[in-house]
N, C-alpha and C positions, 0 to 999 in steps of 0.2 A: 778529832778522833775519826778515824774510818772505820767504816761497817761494809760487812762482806755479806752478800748472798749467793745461792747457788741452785741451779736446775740440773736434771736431768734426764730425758726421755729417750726410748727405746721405740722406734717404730716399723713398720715395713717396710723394704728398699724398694719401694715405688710411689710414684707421684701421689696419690692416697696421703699414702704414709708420714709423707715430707709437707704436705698442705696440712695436715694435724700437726705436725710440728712446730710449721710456723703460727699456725693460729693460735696455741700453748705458748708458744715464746713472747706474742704479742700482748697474750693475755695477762702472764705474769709482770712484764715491764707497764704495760698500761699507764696505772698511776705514780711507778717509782720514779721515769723517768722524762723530758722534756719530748717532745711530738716530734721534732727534728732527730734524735736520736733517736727513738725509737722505729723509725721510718728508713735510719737509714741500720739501722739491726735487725732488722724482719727484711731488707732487701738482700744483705750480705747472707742472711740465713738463709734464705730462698736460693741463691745462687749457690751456695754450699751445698746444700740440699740435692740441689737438680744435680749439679756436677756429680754429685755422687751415685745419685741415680742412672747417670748417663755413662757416666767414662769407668766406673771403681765396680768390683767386686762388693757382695754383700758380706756383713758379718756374720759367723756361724748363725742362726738359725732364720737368716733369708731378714736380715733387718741394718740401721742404719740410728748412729745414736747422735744424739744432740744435747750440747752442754750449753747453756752458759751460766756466768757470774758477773754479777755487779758490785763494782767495788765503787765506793761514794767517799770522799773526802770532802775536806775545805774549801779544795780548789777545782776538782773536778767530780767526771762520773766518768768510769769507764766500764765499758761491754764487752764482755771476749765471749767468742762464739767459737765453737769449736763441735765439727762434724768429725765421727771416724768411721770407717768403712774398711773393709774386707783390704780396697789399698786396687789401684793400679799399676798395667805395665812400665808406665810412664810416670814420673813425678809429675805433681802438677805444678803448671806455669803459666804466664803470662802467653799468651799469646798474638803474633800480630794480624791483623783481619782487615781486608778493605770494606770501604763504605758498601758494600754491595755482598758482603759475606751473614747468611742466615743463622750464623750462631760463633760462637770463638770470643763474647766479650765478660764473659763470666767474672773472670779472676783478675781480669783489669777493672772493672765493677769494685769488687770487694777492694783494689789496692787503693782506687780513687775513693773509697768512702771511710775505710780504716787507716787507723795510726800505725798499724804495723801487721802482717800477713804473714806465716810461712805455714809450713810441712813437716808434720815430725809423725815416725813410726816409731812403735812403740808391741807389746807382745799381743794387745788385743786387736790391731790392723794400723790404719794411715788416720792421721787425721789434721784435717785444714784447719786452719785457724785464722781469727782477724779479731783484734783489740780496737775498738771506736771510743772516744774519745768525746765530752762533750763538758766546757770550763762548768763549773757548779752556779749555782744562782743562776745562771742565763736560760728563761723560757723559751726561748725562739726556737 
């Protein structure tokens, strides 16, 4: 049988804002989930986070919202994380960066550490998403 849970916080579209975010999301996963997983969903949240901080318009009243849900089965746990913001000019992508480039690995970040990433708009703004994945039973 799988069981579902769900978060969700409204914070300020600044670095503040997004460092409570993450330290709420850490908190709530804590004990539900293995230290590896958990590790690597407060890194893809951090990078979602900042992205949005950085490149995205705020939502109406100068803020920045973070979900996620944990779904647990038999066989696995998975984490979907999901930033929405105000939305930029640009959809967001992957980008390519050489060894010597001071920012541009954000979203390749999140693709190397989740089972699946995209973009969807929707009537409240833009929001990134990325599903992590980790089999059940296994602590590591």
């Amino acid at each position: 049988m799988a069981t579902e849970r769900s978060w969700h916080m409204t914070v300020p579209h600044h670095a503040q804002g997004t460092r409570a975010a993450r330290h709420r999301l850490r908190a709530e996963l804590a004990e539900s989930v293995p230290a590896v997983l958990l590790t690597d969903a407060t890194t893809v949240a951090a990078e979602l986070l900042g992205n949005a901080v950085r490149h995205a318009a705020p939502l109406p009243g100068g803020t920045v919202r973070l979900s996620w849900r944990l779904c647990t089965d038999t066989t696995s746990q998975v984490v979907e994380i999901r930033v929405t913001d105000g939305g930029a000019g640009a959809t967001p992508r992957i980008r390519r960066v050489g060894p010597d480039s001071a920012d541009g690995r954000g979203l390749y970040l999140v693709a190397a550490l989740a089972a699946d990433w995209g973009v969807a708009r929707d009537g409240l703004g833009q929001s990134v998403w990325a599903k992590l994945r980790h089999p059940a039973g296994c602590t590591a």
